[in-house]
C-alpha positions in Angstrom: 59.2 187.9 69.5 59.1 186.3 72.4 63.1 186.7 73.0 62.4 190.0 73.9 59.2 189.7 75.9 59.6 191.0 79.7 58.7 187.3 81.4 58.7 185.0 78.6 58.2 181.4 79.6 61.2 179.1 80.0 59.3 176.8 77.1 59.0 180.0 74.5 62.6 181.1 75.4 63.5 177.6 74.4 62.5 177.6 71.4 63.4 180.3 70.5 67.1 179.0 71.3 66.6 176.2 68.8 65.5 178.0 66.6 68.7 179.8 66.4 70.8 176.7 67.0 69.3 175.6 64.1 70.5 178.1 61.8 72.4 176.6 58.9 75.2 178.8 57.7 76.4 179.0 54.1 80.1 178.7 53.8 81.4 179.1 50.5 85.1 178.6 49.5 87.6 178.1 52.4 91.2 179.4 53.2 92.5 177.1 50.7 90.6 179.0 48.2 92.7 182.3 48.8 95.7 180.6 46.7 93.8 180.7 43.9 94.1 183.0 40.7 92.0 185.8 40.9 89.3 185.1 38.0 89.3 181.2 39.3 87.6 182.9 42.7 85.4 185.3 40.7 84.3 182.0 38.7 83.8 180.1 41.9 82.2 183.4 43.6 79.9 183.7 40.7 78.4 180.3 41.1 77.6 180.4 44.4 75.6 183.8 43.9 73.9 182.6 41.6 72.8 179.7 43.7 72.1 181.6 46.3 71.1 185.0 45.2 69.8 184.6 41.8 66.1 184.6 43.3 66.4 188.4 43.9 68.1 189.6 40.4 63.9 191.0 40.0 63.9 192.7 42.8 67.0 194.7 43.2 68.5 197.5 40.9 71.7 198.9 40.1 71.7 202.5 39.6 74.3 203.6 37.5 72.9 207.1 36.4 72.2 210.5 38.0 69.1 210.3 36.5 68.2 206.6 37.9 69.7 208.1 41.1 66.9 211.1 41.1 64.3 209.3 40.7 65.5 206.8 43.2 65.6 209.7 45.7 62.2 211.3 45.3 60.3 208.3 46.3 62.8 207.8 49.0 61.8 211.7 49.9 58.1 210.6 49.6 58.2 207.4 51.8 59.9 209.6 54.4 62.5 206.7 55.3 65.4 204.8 54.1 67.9 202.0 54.9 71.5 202.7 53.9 74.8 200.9 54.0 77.8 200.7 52.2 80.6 198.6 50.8 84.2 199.2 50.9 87.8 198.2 50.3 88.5 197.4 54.2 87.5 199.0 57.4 89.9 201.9 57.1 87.1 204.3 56.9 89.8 207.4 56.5 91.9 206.5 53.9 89.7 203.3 52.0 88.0 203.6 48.8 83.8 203.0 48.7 82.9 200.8 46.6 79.6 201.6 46.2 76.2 202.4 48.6 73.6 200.0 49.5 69.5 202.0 49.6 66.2 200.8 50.2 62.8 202.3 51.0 59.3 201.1 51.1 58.1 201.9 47.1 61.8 201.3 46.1 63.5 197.7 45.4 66.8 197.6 46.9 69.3 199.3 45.2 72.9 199.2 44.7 75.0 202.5 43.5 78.9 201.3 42.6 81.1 204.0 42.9 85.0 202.2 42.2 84.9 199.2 41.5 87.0 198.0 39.1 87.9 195.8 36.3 89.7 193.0 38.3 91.3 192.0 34.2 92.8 195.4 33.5 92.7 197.1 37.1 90.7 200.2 35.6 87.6 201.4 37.1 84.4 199.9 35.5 82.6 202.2 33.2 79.2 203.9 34.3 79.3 204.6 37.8 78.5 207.1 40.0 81.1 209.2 41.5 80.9 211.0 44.9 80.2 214.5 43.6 76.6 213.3 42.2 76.2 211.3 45.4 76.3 214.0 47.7 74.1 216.4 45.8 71.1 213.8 45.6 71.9 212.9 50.0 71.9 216.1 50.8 68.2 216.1 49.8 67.5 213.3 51.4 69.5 215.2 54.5 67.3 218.5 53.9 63.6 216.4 53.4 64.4 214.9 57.1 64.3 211.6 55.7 64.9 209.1 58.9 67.5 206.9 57.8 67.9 203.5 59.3 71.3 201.8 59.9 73.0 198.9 61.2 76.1 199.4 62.6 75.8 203.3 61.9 79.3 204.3 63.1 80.9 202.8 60.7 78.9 204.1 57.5 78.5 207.6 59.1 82.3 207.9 59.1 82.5 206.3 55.5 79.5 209.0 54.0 81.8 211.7 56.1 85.1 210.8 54.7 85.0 209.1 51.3 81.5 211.3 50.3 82.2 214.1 52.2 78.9 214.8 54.2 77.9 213.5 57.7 74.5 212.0 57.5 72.3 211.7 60.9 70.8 208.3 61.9 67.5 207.7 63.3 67.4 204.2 64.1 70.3 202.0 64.4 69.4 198.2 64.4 72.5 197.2 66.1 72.4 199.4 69.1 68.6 198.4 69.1 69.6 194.6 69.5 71.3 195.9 71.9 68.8 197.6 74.1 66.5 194.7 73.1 68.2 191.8 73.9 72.2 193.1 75.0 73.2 189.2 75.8 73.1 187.7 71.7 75.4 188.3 68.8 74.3 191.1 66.5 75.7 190.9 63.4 72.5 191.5 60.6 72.6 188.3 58.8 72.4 186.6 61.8 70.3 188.9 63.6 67.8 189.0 60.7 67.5 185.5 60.2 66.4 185.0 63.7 63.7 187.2 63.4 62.9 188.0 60.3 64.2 185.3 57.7 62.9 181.6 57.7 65.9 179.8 59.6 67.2 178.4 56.1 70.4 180.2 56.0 72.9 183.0 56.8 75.8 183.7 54.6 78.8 185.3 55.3 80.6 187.6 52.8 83.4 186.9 53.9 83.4 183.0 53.5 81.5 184.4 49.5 84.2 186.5 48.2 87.1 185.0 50.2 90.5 186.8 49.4 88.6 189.4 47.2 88.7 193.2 47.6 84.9 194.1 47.5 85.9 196.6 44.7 87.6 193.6 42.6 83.7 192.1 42.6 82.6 192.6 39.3 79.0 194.8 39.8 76.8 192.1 38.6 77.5 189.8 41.4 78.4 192.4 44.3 74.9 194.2 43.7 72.9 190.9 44.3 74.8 190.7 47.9 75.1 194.0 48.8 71.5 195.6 48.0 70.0 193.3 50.3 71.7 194.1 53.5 69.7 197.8 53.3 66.5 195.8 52.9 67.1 193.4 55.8 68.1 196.3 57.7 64.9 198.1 56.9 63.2 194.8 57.7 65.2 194.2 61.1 63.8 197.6 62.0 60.2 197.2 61.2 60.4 193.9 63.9 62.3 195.7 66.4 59.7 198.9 66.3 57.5 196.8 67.4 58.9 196.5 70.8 60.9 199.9 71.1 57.7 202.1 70.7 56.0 204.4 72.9 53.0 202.4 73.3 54.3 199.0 73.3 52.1 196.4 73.4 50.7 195.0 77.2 52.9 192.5 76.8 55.9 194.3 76.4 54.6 197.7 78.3 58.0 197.1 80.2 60.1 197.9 77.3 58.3 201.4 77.1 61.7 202.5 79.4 64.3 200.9 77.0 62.4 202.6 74.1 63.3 206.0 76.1 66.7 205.0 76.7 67.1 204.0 72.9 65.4 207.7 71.6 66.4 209.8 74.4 70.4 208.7 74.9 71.9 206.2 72.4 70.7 207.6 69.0 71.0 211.1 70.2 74.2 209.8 71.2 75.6 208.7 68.0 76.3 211.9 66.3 78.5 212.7 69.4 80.9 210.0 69.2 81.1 210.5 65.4 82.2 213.7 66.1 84.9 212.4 68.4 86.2 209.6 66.0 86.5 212.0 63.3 87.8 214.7 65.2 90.7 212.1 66.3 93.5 213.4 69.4 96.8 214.5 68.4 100.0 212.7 69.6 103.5 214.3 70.2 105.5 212.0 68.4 108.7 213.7 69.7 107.8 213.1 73.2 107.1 209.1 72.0 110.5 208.7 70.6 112.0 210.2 73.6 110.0 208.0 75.6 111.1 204.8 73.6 114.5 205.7 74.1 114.5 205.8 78.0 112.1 202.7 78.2 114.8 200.5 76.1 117.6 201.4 78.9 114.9 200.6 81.6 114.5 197.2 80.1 118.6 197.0 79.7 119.0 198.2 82.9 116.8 195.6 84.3 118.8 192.6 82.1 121.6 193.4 83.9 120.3 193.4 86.9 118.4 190.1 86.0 122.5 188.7 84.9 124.0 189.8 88.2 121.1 188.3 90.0 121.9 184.6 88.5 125.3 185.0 87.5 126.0 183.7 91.2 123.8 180.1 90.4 125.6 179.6 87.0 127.2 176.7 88.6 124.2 175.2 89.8 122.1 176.1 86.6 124.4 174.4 84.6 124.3 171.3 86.9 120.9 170.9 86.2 120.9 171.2 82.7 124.0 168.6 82.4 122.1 166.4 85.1 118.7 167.0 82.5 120.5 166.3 79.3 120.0 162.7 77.9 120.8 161.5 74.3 116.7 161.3 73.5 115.8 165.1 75.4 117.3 168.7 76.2 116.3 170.0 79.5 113.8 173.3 79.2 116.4 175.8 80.6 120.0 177.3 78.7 122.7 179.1 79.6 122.2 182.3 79.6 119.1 182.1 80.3 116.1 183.9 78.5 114.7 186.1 80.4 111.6 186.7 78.1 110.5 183.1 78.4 108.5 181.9 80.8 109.0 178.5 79.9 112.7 178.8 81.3 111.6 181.3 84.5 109.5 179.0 85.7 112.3 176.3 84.9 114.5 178.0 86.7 112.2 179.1 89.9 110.6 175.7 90.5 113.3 173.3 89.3 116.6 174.7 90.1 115.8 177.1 92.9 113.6 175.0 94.6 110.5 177.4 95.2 107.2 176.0 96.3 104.9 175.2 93.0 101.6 174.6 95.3 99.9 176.7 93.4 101.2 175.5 89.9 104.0 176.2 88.3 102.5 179.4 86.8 104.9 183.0 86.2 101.8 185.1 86.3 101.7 188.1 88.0 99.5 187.1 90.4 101.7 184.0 91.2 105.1 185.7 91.1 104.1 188.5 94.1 102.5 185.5 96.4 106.2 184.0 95.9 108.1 187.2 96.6 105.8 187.9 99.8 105.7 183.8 101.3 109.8 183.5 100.4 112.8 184.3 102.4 115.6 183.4 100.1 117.0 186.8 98.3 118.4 185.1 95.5 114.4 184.7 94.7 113.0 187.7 95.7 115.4 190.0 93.8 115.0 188.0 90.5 111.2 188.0 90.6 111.4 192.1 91.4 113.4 192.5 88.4 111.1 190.2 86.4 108.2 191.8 87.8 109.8 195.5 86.5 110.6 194.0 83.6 107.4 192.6 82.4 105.7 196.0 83.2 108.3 198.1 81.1 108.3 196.1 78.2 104.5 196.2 78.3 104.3 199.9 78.2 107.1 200.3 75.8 105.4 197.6 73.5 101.3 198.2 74.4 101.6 201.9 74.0 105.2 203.7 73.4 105.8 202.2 70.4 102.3 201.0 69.1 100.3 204.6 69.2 102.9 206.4 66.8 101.7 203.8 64.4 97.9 204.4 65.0 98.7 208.0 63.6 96.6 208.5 60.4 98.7 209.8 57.9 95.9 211.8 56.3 95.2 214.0 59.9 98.0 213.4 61.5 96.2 212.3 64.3 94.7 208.9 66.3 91.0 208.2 65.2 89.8 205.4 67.7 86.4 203.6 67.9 84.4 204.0 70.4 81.8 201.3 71.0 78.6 203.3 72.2 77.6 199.9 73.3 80.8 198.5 74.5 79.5 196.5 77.9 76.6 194.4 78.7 75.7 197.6 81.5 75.3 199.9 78.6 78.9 201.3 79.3 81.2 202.7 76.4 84.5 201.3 75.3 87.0 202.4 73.2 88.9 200.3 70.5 91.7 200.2 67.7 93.5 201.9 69.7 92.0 201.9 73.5 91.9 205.2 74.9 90.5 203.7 77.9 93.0 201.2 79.1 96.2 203.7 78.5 97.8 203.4 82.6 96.4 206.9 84.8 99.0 205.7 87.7 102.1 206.5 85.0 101.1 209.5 83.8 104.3 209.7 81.3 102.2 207.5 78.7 99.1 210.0 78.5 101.6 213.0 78.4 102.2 211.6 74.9 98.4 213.0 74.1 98.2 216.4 73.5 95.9 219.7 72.4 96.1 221.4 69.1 98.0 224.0 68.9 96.2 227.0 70.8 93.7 224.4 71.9 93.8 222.7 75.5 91.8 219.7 77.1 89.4 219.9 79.6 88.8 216.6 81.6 86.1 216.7 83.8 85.7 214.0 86.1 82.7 212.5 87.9 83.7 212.4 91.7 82.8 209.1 93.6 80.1 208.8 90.8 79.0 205.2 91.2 79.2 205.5 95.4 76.9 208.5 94.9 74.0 206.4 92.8 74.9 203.6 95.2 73.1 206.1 97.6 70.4 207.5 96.0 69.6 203.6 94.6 69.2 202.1 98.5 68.1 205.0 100.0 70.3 204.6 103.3 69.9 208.1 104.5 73.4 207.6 106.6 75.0 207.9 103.1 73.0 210.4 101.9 73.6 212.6 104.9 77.4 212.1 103.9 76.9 213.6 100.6 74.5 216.5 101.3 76.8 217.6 104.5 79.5 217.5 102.0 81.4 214.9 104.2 84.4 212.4 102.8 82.0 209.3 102.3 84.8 206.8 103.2 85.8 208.4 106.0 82.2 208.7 107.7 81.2 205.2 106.5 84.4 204.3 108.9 83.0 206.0 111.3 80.1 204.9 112.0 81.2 201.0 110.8 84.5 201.0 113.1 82.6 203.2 116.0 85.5 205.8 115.9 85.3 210.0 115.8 84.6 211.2 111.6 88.7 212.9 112.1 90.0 209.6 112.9 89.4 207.8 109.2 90.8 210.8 107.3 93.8 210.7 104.9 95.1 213.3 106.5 95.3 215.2 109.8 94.3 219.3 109.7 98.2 220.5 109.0 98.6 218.5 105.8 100.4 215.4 107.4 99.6 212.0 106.7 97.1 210.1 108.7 98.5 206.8 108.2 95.6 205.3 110.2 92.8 207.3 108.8 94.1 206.5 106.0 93.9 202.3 106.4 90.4 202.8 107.8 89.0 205.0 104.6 90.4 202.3 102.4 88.6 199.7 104.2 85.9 201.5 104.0 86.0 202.2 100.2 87.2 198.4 99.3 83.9 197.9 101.2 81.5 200.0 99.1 83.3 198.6 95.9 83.0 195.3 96.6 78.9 195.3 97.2 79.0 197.4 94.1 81.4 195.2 91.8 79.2 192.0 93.9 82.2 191.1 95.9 81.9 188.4 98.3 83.6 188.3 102.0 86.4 186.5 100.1 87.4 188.8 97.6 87.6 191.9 100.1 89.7 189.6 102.2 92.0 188.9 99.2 91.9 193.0 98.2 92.4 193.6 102.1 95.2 191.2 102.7 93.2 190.2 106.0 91.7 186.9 107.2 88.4 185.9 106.0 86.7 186.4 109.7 88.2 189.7 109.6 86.3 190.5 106.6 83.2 189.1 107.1 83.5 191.2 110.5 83.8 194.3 108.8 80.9 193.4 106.0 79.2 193.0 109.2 79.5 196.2 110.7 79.2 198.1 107.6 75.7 196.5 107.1 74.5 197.3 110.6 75.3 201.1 110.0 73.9 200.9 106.6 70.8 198.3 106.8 69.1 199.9 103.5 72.3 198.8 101.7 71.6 195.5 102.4 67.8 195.9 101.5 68.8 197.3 98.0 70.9 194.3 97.0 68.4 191.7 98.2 65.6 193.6 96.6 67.5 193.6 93.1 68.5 189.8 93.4 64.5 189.3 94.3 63.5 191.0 91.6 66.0 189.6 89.0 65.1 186.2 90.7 61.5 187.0 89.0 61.7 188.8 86.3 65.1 188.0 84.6 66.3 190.8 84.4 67.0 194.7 86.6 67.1 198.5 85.3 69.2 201.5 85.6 67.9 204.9 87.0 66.7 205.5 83.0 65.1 202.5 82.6 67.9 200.5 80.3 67.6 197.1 81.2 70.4 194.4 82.4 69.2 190.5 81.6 70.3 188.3 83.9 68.6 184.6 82.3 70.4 182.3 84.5 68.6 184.2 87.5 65.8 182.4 86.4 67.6 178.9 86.5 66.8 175.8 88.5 68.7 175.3 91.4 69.2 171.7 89.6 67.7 170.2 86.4 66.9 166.8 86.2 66.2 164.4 83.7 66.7 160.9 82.5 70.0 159.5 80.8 69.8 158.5 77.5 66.1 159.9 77.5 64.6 157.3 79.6 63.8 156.4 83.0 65.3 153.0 84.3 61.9 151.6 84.3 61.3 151.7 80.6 60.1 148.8 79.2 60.1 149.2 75.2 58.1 146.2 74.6 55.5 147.4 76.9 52.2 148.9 75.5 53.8 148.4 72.2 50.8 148.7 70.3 50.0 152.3 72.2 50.6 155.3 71.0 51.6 157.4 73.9 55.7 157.7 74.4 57.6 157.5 77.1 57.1 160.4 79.5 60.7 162.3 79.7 59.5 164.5 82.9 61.8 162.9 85.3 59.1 161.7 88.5 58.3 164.4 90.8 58.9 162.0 94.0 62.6 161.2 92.8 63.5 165.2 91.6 62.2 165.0 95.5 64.4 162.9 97.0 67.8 163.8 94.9 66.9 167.8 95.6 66.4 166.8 99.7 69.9 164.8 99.5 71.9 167.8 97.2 70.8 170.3 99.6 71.8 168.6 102.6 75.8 167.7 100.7 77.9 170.4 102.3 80.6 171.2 100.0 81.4 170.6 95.4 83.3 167.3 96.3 79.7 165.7 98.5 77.4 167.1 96.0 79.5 164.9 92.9 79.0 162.2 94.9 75.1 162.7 95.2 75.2 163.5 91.5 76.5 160.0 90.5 74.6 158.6 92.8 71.2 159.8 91.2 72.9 158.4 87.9 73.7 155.0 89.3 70.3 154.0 91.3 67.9 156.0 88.9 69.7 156.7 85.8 69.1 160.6 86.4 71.3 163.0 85.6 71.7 166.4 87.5 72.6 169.5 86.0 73.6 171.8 89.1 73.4 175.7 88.5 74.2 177.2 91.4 77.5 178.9 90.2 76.1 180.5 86.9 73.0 181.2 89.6 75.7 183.0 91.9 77.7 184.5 89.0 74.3 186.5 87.9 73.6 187.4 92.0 76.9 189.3 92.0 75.7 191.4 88.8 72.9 192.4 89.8 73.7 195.5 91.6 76.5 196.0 89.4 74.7 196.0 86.5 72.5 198.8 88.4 74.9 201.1 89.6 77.6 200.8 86.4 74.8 200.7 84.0 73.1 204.2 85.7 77.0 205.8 85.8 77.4 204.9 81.9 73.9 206.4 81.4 74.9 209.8 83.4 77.9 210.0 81.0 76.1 209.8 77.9 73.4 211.9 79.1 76.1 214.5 80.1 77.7 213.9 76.7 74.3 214.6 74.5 74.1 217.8 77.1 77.5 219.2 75.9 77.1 218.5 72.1 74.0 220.3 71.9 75.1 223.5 74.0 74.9 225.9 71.6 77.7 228.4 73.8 80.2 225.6 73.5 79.8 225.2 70.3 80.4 228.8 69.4 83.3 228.8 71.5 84.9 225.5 69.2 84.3 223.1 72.2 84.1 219.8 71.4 84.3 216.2 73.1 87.7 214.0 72.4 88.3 211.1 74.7 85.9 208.8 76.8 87.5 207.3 80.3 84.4 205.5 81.8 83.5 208.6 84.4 85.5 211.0 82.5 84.9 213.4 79.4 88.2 214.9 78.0 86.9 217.8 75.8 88.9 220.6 73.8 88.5 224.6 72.9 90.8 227.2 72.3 92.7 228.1 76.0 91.0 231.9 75.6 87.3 229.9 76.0 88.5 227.2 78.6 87.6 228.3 82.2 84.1 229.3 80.8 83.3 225.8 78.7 84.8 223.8 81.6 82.1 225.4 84.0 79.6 225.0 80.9 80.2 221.5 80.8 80.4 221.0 84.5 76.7 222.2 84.8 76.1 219.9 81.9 77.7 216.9 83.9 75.8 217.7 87.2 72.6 218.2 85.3 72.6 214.7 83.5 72.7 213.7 87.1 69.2 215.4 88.0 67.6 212.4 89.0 70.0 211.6 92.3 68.8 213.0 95.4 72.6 213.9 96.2 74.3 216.1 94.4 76.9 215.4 92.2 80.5 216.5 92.5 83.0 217.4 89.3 86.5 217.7 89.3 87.8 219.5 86.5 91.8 220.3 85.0 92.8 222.1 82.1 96.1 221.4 80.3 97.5 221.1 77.0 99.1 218.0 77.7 96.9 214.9 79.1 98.0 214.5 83.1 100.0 217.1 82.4 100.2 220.4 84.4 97.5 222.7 85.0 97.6 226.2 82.7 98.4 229.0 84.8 95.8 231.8 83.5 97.4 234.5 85.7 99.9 234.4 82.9 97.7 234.4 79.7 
């Protein structure tokens, strides 16, 4: 309980941490076991449930009959509440087969209903089982009673029930974006979670490890029931422990979770039939424009091959110098001739050994390494190859990454790409999307999202928050200077350089009044922006002068300038850090919390090596019962804390380190980087955690609007600040300014208004629908 307490003491919170250290895992079977015969597994399977599992053959059912199933369901419809979850063949959740549904209420024993499994002797389905027909009648009265149905890991079940049953269930409580909200920084599997808090510590097992090799419908029903009926119980049981902290009255002790409990009620779980509307709506792909695609990236990459030949066809001679000069009877030198331009083993070869290039930093081919080279070298013979290398890498990524992955992430049963996206996908609260990542597809080359396109008839709508996060960055600090740049409806880059670089509002704009470009305005404003990114991503001096390509004292000069025009900036982030610094933890606008543990660290820990202090005498009081204090001595945590904070530098504070260890057998733990690393999210965890609230908010907005849903408007894609919706092209210019007052109202709670940008095409990033022409 105490894990998710608002200032739990340092001693609870370490118990707590042993305690799950101390969880013993079962592991049955082991790779090995996979090249086994079938029935040997079962056998082997069968004695470990037994073992492990046979203590609950009283209190679970298998319900095999409609009848059974009936009755089943009218004391789940009197209890009011039910945990669910189901077993299947995989994780394809369009095209897999159930094997059978896991229940449990209060006046119920955990139940299991098999659906296909089957004989894994003959291959025919076992006798006596439910099929879906029966299973959606008796749900659907659960569905109609208002039953609150409890889940962990909802989005995966939901789809499953919507799919392979064929009804969409809602969810009132699920326990893994509860753990979430509760504690967002632990693992959150149910076993594990469960065991934490609600088993004894003796053991979690892992079905995996338990039926190793075996399709869950292959289990015979007599051993996949004991397993599988208990994960709706421990998921009922994980939810009675965690309602006692997301309530509306929490207790005094945990009154501060009263705002996660309204961020749990009031935007993830109304949340959750939104994106299960998405996944199983899916986004169509034009696979002719991917084949053309794949066509013209294959001639990039052969066009840059040849390019990467001519470049070192004039070294042959000296190439193949070093590999005779490298060659002994015992070794082969690293490079060939020709050489292979998709290893990096032989680039860097041939960079740092034949051509001669500076390996300072390492020997590394990394991006990051290769344009340092091209900008610090003069030879051409260098620069040319690591251009084409450069090109190269980032066509082959596209074509492999996307061009020719994302025809295969078609479904064959809808023709179209069914991601996942993780409602919890970030520590801030932010979504992500997965299998395949919508999120990460390149905006600068807009040929790979042209790929994604409406259904026939249909268009998307993507409406875009404008400087979203710079805009709460406002309302959080206060700093009227950057509120005033909002409400006048000025370019906030350009005024913050303004007033930062003391030059006239005109002078840091993109562009001048006649369209042409401003090249000057247009370094200052992106000065200015790196700026307000970095405080907001907690940037340090260094890392804008890295982004900036200017010297540190340059940086720190205009940091400098920036904070005397916007002083309440600089309150904001030393007020959050202050407050982390005490509590452990800091809050979006809506109250979702960010823990930050290692705020609460030590600048240094002490204590003694091996457990005891140099002066330790074990024959000494032998005869008493106290034991040797392990509290390292006040006066000498003194003394080494006065000497660490007077070593300037990592290399002088080593030194006072082993020092400590060598005259007073202490040893010092320093935390000032993990300390550091949790400063710098602080804010961020603020401002990105607020934005991803605003979306999700603006998302819950647009799914309940009952105009766009007459119109056939519906949510498709996430991108962070952006929601890519659909309708029929007749509806779109009205649902796009639906939705835009949808967006702007989830943003009620800023004191500046907020700004949408909004495109309607058929294709993603492609052009804009002339309606003059409709």
């Amino acid at each position: 309980m105490a894990l998710f307490a608002p200032r739990s003491s340092r001693e609870l919170d370490k118990k707590i941490i042993q305690k799950a250290h101390s969880v013993k895992s079962v592991f049955v079977g082991s790779s090995k076991g996979a090249k086994r015969g079938l029935s040997e597994r079962i056998a082997s399977a069968e004695v470990e449930v037994n073992r492990y599992f046979s203590k609950f053959k009283d209190d679970f059912l298998i319900i095999r009959t409609e009848e059974e199933l009936k009755n089943y369901v009218d004391n789940i419809i009197k209890d009011g509440i039910v945990a669910i979850d189901t077993e299947t063949d995989g994780l394809d959740t369009f095209n897999g087969t159930l094997a059978g549904i896991c229940l449990y209420s209060p006046s119920n024993k955990a139940s299991y209903i098999p659906v296909h499994h089957v004989s894994y002797i003959t291959g025919q389905e076992v006798n006596n089982q439910l099929k879906e027909d029966i299973i959606k009648k008796y749900f659907e009265r659960v569905v109609n009673a208002n039953v609150k149905i409890i889940m962990h890991n909802a989005s995966f079940d939901l789809k499953v029930f919507a799919n392979l049953v064929g009804i969409r269930l809602p969810c009132y409580w699920d326990t893994m974006i509860a753990s979430n909200i509760l504690n967002e920084n632990e693992p959150h599997g149910l076993k594990a979670l469960h065991d934490k808090y609600c088993g004894d510590g003796t053991g979690v097992y892992s079905i995996t490890n338990l039926f190793e090799g075996i399709i869950f419908t292959h289990v015979p029903i007599k051993l996949g029931y004991l397993y599988a009926a208990r994960d709706a119980k421990m998921t009922y049981e994980l939810y009675k422990y965690q309602s006692q902290f997301l309530c509306e009255n929490p207790s005094k002790e945990h009154e501060d979770l009263k705002s996660c409990y309204d961020v749990f009620m009031n935007i993830e779980m109304p949340l959750v039939p939104v994106i299960l509307d998405a996944e199983l709506r899916g986004v169509r792909l034009d696979l002719a424009t991917a084949d053309k695609l794949k066509e013209e990236y294959n001639a990039k990459l052969a066009v840059c091959k040849e390019q990467f030949t001519a470049i070192v066809e004039p070294i042959k001679d000296l190439v193949l110098q070093f590999i005779r000069t490298h060659t002994t009877i015992t070794s082969k030198p690293k490079l060939e001739w020709p050489i292979n331009f998709d290893s990096p083993l032989q680039i860097s070869e041939l960079l740092f050994n034949v051509l001669k290039v500076s390996d300072k930093n390492g020997k590394s081919t990394g991006v990051k390494e290769l344009n340092a080279i091209m900008e610090s070298t003069k030879n051409d013979t260098v620069r040319n190859l690591i251009k084409t290398l450069l090109e190269y890498r980032k066509v082959q990524k596209l074509l492999t990454t996307y061009i020719e992955k994302l025809p295969n992430e078609v479904n064959p049963k809808t023709g179209k790409i069914h991601c996942n996206f993780n409602q919890y996908g970030t520590v801030t609260g932010r979504m992500s999307s997965s299998s395949p990542n919508l999120q990460n597809i390149p905006s600068k080359n807009k040929e790979i999202r042209k790929m994604f396109v409406a259904d026939e008839g249909y268009c998307l709508i993507g409406g875009d928050y404008s400087q979203q996060e710079p805009r709460i960055l406002a309302h959080m600090s206060g700093d009227e200077q950057l509120i005033h740049a909002y409400t006048t409806g000025k370019d906030l880059y350009a005024h913050v350089g303004s007033l930062a670089l003391k030059v006239p509002y005109e002078d840091c704009l993109e562009h001048y009044p006649d369209g042409s470009v401003n090249q000057e305005g247009k370094l200052r404003r992106s000065r200015m922006k790196a700026i307000v990114l970095a405080l907001m991503y907690g940037k340090g001096t260094k890392a804008l002068a890295a982004d900036l390509k200017i010297s540190l004292e340059d940086a720190s000069s205009l940091m400098k300038s920036f904070f005397t025009e916007f002083p309440k900036v600089n309150e904001f982030i030393n007020k959050s850090q202050s407050f982390a610094k005490c509590n452990g933890y800091v809050k979006t606008l809506w109250g979702r919390k960010r823990r930050l543990p290692d705020m609460l660290l030590d600048p240094y820990e002490f204590s003694y090596a091996n457990g005891v202090s140099r002066d330790f005498d074990p024959l000494d009081d032998i005869d008493s019962d106290e034991t040797n204090d392990l509290t390292v001595d006040p006066v000498l945590v003194q003394k080494w804390t006065a000497r660490l904070n007077k070593a300037f530098g990592s290399f002088k504070k080593r030194e006072v380190i082993q020092q400590a260890l060598a005259e007073d057998n202490i040893q010092i733990k320093e935390n000032s980087l993990k300390i550091a690393d949790a400063e710098r999210q602080t804010v961020n965890s603020i401002i990105q955690g607020s934005a991803g609230d605003m979306v999700k908010r603006a998302s819950i907005l647009c799914y309940n609007d009952k105009r766009l849903q007459d119109m056939d408007c519906h949510i498709l894609i996430w991108v962070h600040d952006e929601i890519i919706s659909t309708a029929p092209i007749k509806y779109a210019r009205e649902c796009a300014k639906i939705i835009d007052e949808n967006m702007k109202k989830a943003a009620d709670k800023l004191v500046v208004p907020m700004k949408t940008d909004f495109e309607i095409t058929k294709i993603w990033y492609g052009e804009e629908i002339d309606f003059s022409k409709i």
